[in-house]
C-alpha positions in Angstrom: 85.2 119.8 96.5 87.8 121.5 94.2 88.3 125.0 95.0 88.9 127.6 91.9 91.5 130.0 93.5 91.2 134.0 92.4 93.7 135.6 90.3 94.8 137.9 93.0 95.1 134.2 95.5 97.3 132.6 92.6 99.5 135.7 92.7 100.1 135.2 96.5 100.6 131.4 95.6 103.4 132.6 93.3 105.2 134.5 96.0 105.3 131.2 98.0 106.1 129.1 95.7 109.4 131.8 95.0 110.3 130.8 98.4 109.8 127.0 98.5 112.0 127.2 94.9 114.5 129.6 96.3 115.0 127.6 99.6 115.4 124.4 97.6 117.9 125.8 95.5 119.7 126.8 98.3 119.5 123.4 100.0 120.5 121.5 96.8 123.8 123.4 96.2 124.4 122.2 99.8 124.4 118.5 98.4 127.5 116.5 98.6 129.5 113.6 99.9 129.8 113.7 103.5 126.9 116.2 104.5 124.3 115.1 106.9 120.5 114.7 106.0 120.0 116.4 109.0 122.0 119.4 108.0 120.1 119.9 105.0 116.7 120.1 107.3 118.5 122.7 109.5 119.6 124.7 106.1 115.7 124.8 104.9 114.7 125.3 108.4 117.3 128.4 109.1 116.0 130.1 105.8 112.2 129.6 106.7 113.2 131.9 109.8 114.8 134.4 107.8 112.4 134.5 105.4 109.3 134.7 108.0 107.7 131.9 106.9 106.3 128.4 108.3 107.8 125.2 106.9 104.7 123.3 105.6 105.3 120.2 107.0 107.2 120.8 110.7 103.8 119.4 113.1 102.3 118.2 109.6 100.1 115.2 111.3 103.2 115.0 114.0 106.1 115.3 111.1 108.8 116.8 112.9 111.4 118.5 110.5 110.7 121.3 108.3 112.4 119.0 105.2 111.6 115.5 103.9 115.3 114.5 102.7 114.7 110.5 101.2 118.1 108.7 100.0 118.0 106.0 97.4 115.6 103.0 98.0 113.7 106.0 100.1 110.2 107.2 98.1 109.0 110.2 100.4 108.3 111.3 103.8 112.4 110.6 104.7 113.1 111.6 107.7 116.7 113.7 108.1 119.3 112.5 110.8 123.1 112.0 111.0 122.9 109.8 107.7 126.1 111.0 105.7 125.4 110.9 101.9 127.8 109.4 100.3 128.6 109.5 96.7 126.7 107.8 94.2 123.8 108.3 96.3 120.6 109.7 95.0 118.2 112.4 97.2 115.2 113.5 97.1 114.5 116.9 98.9 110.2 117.4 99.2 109.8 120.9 101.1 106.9 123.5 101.1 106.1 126.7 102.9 103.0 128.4 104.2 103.1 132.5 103.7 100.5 134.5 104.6 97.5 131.9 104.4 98.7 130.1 101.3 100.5 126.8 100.8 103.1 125.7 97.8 105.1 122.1 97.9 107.9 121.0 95.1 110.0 118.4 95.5 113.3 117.6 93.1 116.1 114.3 92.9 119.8 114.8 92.6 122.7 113.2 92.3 125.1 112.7 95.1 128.4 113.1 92.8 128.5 110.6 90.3 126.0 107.8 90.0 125.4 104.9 88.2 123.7 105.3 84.7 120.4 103.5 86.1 120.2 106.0 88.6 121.1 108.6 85.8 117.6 107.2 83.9 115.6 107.2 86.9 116.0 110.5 87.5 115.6 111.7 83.5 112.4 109.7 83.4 110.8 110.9 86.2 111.3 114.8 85.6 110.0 114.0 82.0 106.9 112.6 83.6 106.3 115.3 85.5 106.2 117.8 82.7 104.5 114.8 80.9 101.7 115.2 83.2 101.8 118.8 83.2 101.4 119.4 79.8 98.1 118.0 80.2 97.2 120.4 82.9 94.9 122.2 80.7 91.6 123.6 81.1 89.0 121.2 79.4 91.2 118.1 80.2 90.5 115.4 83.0 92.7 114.8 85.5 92.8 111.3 84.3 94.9 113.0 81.3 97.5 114.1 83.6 97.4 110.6 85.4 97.7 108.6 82.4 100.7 110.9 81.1 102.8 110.3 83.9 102.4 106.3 83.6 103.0 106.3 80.3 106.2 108.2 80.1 107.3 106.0 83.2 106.3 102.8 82.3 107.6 103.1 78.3 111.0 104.4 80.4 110.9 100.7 81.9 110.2 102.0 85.4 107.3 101.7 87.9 104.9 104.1 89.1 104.5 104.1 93.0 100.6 103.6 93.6 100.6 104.5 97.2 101.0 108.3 97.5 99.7 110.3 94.8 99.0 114.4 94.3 96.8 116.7 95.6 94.9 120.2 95.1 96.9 122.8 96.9 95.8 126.2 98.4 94.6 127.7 102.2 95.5 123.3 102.8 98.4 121.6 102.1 96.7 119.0 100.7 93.2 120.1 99.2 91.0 118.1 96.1 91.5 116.5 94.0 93.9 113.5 94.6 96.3 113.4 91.5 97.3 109.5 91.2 100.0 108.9 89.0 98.5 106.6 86.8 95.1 106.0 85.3 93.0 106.4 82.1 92.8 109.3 79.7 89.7 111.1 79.8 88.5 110.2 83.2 87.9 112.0 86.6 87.0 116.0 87.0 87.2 118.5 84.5 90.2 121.0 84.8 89.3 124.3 85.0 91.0 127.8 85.2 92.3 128.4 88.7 92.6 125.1 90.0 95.6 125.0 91.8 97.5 121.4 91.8 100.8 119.6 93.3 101.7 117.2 90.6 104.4 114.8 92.3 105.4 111.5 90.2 107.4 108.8 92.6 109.0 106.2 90.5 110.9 103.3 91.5 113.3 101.8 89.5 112.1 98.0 90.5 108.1 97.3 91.3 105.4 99.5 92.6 105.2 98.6 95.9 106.4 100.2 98.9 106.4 99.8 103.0 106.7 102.3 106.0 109.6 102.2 108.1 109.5 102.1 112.2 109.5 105.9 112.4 105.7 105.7 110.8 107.0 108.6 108.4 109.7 106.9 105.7 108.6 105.3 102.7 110.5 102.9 101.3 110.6 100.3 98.0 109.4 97.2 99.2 112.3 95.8 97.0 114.4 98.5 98.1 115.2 99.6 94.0 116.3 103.3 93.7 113.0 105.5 93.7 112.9 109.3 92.5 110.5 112.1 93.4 109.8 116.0 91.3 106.9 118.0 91.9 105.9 121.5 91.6 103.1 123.3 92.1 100.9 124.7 89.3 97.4 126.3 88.3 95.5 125.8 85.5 95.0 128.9 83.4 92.8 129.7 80.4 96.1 129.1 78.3 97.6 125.9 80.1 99.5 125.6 83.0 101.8 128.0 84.9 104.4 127.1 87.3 103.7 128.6 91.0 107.3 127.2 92.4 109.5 128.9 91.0 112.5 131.0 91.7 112.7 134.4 91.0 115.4 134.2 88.3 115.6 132.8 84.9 117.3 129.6 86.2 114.6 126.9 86.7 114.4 124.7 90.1 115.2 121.7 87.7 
């Protein structure tokens, strides 16, 4: 069941979503040749103490780290360690935070210095997906409208659309109704309506679709190990579009 979230429940939404932006930003400025994955976990993690709020996914279904930090051929769920980015690398930095009894989730791709133009494209396409599919997060659309958006833009880009993980309704639960897949048919699946709250997340690879799980039961990886790239942000559906919940409090945008 979709839940329709109150105006004064989206407000609190925003003020999480202020600090899941605000820590990312943080932990993105951090990125460069030579720091550990691990260190950029410790960075979100240190902030989610100052701040006073829980990382979303430390004891998520056994997750241990407060950060999912995925490098290259990586698609989510990347678990940090003493890996040392290195330039030309790409990473993908997926954190959320629960404040008082509400959830927000965003997720962005960078550069590690410079990078190859593929992995330049990559990343370009899959942001515009994501505001692809947002633009259709509208009430009196389907969620197939948001699906179909996000293949499109990613396909005509000459990339693949991971079919594994998808998005997800987004409130008092991390992951709530509906699932958002990333690809699909216009005009399908449940009618958006104002306050749904949702966690639109494209994963694109830069080879096929298909991925595998690593050892660790937690790291997602291209089965063809291409470059794969990951944006999300939370949003709710109001009666005049969609409004960004994860965002920081500033005129600059997370991405």
């Amino acid at each position: 069941m979709i839940s329709i979230k109150t105006p004064a429940e989206i407000e609190k939404m925003v003020v999480a979503g202020r600090v899941v932006a605000e820590i990312l930003q943080t932990v993105k400025a951090r990125v460069r040749p030579g720091i550990t994955t691990r260190e950029l976990d410790q960075v979100a993690y240190r902030l989610c103490l100052e701040r006073k709020v829980k990382p979303a996914f430390k004891g998520y279904h056994g997750y241990p780290f407060s950060l999912c930090v995925s490098v290259n051929e990586e698609v989510v769920h990347g678990f940090p360690s003493e890996r040392k980015l290195a330039a030309g690398d790409i990473v993908s930095l997926d954190f959320g935070v629960l404040q008082e009894g509400y959830f927000s989730d965003a997720a962005l791709t960078i550069p590690v210095g410079p990078i190859s133009p593929q992995a330049e494209k990559l990343i370009r396409v899959t942001r515009e997906a994501l505001f692809a599919g947002l633009a259709q997060a509208q009430a009196g659309h389907r969620l197939g409208d948001i699906s179909a958006a996000v293949q499109e833009r990613v396909e005509t880009g000459g990339f693949s659309v991971v079919r594994h993980f998808v998005g997800h309704g987004i409130g008092r639960a991390l992951h709530e109704d509906p699932q958002i897949p990333n690809f699909g048919e216009s005009g399908r699946g449940p009618l958006l309506k104002p306050g749904m709250v949702l966690a639109v997340e494209p994963m694109v690879n830069a080879g096929g679709y298909e991925v595998e799980i690593l050892s660790d039961g937690w790291t997602a990886v291209t089965k063809d190990r291409s470059l794969s790239a990951h944006f999300e942000h939370t949003v709710a559906v109001t009666e005049n579009g969609y409004r960004i919940l994860s965002q920081p409090d500033s005129e600059t945008p997370l991405f």
